[in-house]
C-alpha positions as CSV (number, residue, x, y, z in Angstrom):
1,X,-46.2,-54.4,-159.2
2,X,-46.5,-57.9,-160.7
3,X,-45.4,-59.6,-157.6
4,X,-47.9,-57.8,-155.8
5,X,-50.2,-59.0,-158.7
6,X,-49.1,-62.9,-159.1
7,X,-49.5,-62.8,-154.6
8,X,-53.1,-61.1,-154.4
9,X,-54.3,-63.6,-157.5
10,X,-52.6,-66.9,-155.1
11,X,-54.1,-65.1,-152.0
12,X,-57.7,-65.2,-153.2
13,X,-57.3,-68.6,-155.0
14,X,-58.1,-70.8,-151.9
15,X,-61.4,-71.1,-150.0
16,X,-59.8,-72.9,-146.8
17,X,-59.4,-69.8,-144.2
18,X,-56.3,-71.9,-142.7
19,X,-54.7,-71.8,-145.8
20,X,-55.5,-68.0,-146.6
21,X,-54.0,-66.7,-143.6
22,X,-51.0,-68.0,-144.2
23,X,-50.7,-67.3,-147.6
24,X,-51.8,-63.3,-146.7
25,X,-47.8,-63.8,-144.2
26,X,-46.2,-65.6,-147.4
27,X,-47.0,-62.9,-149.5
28,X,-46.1,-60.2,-147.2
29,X,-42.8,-61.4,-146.6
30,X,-41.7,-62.0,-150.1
31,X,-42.8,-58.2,-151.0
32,X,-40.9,-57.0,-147.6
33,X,-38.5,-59.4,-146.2
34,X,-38.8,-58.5,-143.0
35,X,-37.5,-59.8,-139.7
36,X,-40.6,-61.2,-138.5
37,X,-44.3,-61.3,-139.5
38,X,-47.7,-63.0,-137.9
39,X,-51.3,-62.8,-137.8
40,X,-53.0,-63.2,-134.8
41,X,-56.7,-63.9,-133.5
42,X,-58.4,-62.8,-130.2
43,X,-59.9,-66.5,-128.8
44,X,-62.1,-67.2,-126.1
45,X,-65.0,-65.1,-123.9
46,X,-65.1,-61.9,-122.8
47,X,-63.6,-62.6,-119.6
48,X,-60.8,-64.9,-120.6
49,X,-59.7,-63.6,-124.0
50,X,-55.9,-65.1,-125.3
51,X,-53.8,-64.6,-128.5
52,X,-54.1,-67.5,-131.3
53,X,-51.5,-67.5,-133.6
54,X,-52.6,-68.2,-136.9
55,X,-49.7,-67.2,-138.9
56,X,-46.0,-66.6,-138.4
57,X,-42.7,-66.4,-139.9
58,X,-39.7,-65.4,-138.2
59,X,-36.1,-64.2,-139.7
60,X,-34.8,-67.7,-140.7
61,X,-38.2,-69.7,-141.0
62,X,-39.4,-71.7,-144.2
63,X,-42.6,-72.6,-143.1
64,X,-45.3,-70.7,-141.2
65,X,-45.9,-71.9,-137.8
66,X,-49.0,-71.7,-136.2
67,X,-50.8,-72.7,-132.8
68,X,-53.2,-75.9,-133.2
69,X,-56.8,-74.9,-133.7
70,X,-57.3,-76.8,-130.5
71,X,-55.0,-75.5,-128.1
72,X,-56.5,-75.3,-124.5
73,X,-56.8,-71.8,-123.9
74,X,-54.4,-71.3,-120.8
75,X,-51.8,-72.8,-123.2
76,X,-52.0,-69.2,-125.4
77,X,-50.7,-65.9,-124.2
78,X,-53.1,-63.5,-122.6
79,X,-54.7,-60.8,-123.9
80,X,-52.8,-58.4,-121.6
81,X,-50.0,-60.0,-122.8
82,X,-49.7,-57.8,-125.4
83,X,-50.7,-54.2,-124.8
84,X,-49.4,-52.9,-128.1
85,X,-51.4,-55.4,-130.2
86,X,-54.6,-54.6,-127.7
87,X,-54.1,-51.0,-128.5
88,X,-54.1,-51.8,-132.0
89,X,-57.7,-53.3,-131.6
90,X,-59.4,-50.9,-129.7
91,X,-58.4,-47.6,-131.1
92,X,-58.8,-49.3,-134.8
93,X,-55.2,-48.0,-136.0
94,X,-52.0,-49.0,-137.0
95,X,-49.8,-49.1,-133.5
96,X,-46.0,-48.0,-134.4
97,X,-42.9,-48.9,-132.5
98,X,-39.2,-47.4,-134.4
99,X,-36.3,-49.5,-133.9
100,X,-34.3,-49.0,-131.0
101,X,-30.7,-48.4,-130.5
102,X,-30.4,-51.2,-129.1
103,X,-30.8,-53.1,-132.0
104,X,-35.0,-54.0,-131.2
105,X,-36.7,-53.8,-134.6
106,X,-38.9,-51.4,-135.5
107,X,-42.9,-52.8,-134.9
108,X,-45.9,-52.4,-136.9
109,X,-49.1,-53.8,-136.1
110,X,-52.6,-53.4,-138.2
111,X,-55.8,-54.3,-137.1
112,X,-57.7,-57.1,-138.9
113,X,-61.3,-57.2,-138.4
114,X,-64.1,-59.4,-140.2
115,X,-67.6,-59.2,-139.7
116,X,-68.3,-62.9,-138.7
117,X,-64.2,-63.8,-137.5
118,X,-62.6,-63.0,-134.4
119,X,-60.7,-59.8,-134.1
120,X,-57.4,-60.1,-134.9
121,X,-53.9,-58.0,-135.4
122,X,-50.8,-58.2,-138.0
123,X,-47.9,-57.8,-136.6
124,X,-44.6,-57.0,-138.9
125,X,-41.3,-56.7,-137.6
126,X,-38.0,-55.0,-139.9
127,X,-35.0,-53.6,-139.0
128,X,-35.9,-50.9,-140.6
129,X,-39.2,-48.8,-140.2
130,X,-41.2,-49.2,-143.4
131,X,-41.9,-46.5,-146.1
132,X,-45.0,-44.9,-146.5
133,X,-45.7,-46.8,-149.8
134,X,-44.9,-50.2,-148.1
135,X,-47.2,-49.4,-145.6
136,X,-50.0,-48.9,-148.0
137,X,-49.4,-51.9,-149.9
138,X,-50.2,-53.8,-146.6
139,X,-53.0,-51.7,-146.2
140,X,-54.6,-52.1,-149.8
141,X,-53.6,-56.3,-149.1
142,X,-55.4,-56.4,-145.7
143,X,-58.5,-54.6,-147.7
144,X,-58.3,-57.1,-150.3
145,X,-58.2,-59.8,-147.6
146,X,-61.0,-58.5,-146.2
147,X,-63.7,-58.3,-148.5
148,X,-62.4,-61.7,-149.3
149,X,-63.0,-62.7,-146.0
150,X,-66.5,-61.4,-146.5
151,X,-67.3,-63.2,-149.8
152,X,-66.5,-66.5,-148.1
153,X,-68.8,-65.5,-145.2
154,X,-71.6,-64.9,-147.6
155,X,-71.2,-68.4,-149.4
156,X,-70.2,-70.6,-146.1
157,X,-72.6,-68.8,-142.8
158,X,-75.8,-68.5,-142.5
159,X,-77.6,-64.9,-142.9
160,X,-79.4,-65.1,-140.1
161,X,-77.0,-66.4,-137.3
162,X,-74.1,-66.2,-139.2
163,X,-73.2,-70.0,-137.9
164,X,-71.7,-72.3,-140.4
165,X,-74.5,-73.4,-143.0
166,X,-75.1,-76.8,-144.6
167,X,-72.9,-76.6,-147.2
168,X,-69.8,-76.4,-145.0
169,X,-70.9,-79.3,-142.9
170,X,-69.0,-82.1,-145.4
171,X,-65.9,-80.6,-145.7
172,X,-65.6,-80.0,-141.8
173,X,-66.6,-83.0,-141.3
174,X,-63.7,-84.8,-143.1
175,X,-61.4,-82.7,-141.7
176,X,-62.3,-83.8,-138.5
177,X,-62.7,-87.1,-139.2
178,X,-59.2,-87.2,-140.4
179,X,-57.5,-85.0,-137.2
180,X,-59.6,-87.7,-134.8
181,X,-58.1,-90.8,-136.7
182,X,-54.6,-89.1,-136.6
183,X,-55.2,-88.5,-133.1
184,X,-56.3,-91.8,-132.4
185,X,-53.4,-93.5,-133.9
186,X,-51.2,-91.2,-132.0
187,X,-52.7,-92.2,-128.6
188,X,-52.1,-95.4,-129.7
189,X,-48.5,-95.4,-130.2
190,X,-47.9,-93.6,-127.0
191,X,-49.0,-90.0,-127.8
192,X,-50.3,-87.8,-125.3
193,X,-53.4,-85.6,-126.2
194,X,-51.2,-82.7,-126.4
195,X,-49.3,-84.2,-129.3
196,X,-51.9,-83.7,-131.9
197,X,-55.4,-83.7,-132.7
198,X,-55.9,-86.8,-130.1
199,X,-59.2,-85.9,-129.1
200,X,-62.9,-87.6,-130.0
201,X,-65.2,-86.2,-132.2
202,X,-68.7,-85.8,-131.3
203,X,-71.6,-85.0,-133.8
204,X,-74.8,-83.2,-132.2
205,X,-78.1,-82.5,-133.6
206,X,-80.2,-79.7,-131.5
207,X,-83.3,-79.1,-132.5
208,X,-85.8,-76.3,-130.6
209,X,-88.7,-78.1,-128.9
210,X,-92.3,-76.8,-129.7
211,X,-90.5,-74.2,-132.6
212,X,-93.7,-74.6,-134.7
213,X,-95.5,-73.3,-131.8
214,X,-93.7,-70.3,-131.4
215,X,-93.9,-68.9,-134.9
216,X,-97.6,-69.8,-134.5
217,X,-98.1,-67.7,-131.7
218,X,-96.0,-65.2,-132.2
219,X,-95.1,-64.9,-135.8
220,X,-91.8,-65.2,-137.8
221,X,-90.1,-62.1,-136.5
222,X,-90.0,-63.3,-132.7
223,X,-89.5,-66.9,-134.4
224,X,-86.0,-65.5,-136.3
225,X,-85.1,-63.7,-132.7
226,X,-85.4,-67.2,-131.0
227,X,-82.7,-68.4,-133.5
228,X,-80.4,-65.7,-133.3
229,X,-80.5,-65.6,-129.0
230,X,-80.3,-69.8,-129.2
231,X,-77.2,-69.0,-131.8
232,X,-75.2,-66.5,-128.7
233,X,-76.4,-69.3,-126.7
234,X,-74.1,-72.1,-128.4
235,X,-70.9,-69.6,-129.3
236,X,-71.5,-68.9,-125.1
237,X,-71.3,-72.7,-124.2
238,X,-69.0,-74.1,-126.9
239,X,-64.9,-73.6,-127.8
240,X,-63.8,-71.0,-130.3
241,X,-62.8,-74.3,-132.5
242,X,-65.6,-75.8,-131.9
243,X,-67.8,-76.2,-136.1
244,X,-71.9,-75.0,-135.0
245,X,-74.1,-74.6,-138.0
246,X,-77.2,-74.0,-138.5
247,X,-79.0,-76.9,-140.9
248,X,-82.5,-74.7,-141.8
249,X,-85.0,-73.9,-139.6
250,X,-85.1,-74.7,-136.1
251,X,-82.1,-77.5,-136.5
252,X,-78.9,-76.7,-135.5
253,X,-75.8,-79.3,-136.0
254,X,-72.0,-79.1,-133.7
255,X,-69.1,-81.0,-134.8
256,X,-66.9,-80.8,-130.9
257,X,-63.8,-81.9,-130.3
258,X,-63.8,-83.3,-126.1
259,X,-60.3,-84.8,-124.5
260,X,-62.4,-87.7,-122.5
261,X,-65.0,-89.0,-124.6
262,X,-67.1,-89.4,-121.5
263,X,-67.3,-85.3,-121.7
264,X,-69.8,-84.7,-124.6
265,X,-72.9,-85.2,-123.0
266,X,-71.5,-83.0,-120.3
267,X,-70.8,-80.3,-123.1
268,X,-74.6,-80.6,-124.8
269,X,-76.1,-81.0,-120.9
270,X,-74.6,-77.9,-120.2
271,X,-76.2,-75.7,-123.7
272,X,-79.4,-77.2,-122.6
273,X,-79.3,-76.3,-119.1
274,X,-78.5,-73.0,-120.6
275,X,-81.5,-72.8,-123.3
276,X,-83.9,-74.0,-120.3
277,X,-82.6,-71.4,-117.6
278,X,-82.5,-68.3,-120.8
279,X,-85.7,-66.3,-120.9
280,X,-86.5,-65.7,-124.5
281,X,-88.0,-61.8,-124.9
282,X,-91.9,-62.3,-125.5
283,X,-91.8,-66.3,-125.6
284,X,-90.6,-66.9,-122.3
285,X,-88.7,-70.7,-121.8
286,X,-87.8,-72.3,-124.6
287,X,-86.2,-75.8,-124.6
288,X,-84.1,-77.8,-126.9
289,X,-83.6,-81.7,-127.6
290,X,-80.3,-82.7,-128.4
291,X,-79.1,-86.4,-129.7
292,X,-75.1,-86.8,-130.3
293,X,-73.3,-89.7,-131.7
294,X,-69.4,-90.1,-131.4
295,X,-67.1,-90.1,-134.8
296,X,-66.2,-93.7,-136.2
297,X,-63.5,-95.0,-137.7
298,X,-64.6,-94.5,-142.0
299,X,-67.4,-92.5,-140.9
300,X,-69.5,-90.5,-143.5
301,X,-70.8,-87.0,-142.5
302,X,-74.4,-89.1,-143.5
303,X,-74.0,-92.0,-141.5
304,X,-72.5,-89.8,-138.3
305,X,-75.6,-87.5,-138.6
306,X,-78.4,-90.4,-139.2
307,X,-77.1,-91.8,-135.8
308,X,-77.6,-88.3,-133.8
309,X,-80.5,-87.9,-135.4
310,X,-81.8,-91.2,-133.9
311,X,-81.0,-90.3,-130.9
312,X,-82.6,-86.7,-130.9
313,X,-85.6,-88.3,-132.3
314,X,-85.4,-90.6,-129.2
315,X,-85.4,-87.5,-126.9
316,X,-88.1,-85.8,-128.7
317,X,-90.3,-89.4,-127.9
318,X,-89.0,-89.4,-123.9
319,X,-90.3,-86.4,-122.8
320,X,-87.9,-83.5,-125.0
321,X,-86.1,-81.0,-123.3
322,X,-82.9,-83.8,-122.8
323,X,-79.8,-84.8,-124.1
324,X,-79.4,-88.6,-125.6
325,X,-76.1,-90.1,-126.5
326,X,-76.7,-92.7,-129.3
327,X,-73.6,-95.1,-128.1
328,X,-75.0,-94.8,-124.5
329,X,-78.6,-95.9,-125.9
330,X,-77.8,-98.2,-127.7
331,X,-75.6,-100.3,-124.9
332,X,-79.6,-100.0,-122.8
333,X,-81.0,-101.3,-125.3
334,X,-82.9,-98.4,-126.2
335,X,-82.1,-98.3,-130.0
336,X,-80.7,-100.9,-132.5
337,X,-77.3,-99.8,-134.1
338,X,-78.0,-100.9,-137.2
339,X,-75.4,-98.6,-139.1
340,X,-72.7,-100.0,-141.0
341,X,-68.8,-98.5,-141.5
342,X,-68.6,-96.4,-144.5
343,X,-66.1,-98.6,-147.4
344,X,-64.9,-95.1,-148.4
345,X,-61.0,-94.9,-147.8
346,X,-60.5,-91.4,-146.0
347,X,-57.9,-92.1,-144.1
């Protein structure tokens, strides 16, 4: 009982989701030592769903391996893939598999389901199947995990959406900023983008054209339903690792990762297309400006998000309804870059 104690108290003592799911597999396998244990998350649309893993140990493993939060999706096993982990999700039960004779391990996998994260399955393997009162240890962990899972929702997503809110932006943001200056340095030295987090980091700013106008015409209610559809709209056209918040109001911020940094007005073109082509119940079109500016080398999440916001401010004073890149204005001529490099060391 006290181990079980010292790994629930180390389990809820970090607020980085990364970090808790591996500590929930840490825990578990120092209370059951079995063959094999992982958590895994359903990513991608409806059409093209694939297994993440987010989580695992095997037999002879000190550290738990995991797939990059930006793995391509045809690099990740397909859904199908794994019809005993599918069955898991859709009934809502624990799927059991008893060792073989052969010497195959006995197979348990639980369904983990949050209200605001993607679906998800643990999977534990032993070479024995596991008591009744192991089992319900696992299950009174995953419960605990849960409502965990839910208190960090409540402090880090906005009610309304549930996008990211404000208050997550900074620590996302340096995150980021320190994956794209790994990645940078990697591609330097030879490294492929595969090899890391070698992409480029884009900022965007999207903010709904006209919102005032709505909420004057048709109140707050059908103003708060804009929101929400324009929130489906950017999990729809955006990656599952992919950062979208919601700022306040009608301002919504991403934080995109794109191979080719040529690609991110591409990206926000295509959520605007989107928006534009979407008719909103009892509004009708709505439109959305969009300004982005490309992660720098020292950047602060201030300095990266004054420079989008020029260029959304731009787009609101051309016409709306566009995207503007700040780089790509300011090589016109179109806006002054009169930002300076942060002197904070991050990196």
């Amino acid at each position: 009982m006290t181990l079980v104690v010292e790994h629930l108290a180390e389990l809820t003592g970090f607020r980085d989701r990364d970090v808790l799911d591996v500590m929930l597999v840490s825990a578990l396998r120092d209370m059951l030592k079995p063959q094999s244990l992982g958590i895994y998350r359903v990513v991608g649309d409806a059409a093209r769903q694939h297994w993440l893993t987010r989580a695992r140990f095997g037999a002879h493993d000190t550290t738990a391996a995991a797939d990059p939060l930006w793995a391509e999706l045809e690099d990740l096993p397909l859904l199908e893939a794994c019809p005993a982990r599918v069955a898991c999700l859709r009934e809502g039960r624990v799927v059991e598999h008893d060792a073989a004779t052969d010497g195959t391990a006995a197979q348990l996998i639980f369904p983990v389901v949050t209200e605001h994260d993607a679906a998800g399955v643990l999977e534990i393997e032993t070479a024995v199947p596991m008591s009744e009162e192991q089992r319900r240890t696992v299950q009174g962990i995953l419960r605990i995990y849960r409502n965990f899972q839910s208190l960090l929702d409540y402090s880090e997503r906005d009610t309304l959406t549930g996008l990211l809110n404000r208050k997550t932006f900074d620590e996302c943001f340096l995150r980021l900023a320190v994956e794209s200056a790994n990645g940078q340095a990697g591609r330097a030295h030879g490294g492929g983008r595969r090899s890391g987090a070698g992409a480029h980091v884009f900022l965007g700013v999207i903010d709904i054209d006209h919102f005032k106008r709505v909420n004057d015409t048709h109140g707050h209610l059908i103003g708060d339903e804009v929101l929400l559809l324009l929130s489906r709209q950017l999990r729809a056209c955006f990656r599952f690792y992919d950062h979208l918040f919601r700022f306040g109001g009608e301002e919504f911020v991403v934080l995109v990762r794109c191979a080719q940094a040529a690609a991110a007005p591409e990206v926000f073109e295509r959520l605007r297309a989107a928006v534009a082509a979407y008719t909103f119940p009892r509004v009708g079109q709505v439109t959305v400006s969009v300004g982005i500016s490309a992660l720098r080398s020292g950047d602060t999440p201030t300095a990266a998000f004054e420079r989008a916001d020029k260029a959304l401010y731009w787009a609101k004073q051309h016409g709306r309804n566009r995207v503007a890149d700040f780089e790509a204005l300011v090589q016109a001529g179109e806006l002054a870059d009169s930002s300076r490099e942060s002197t904070v060391e991050l990196f």
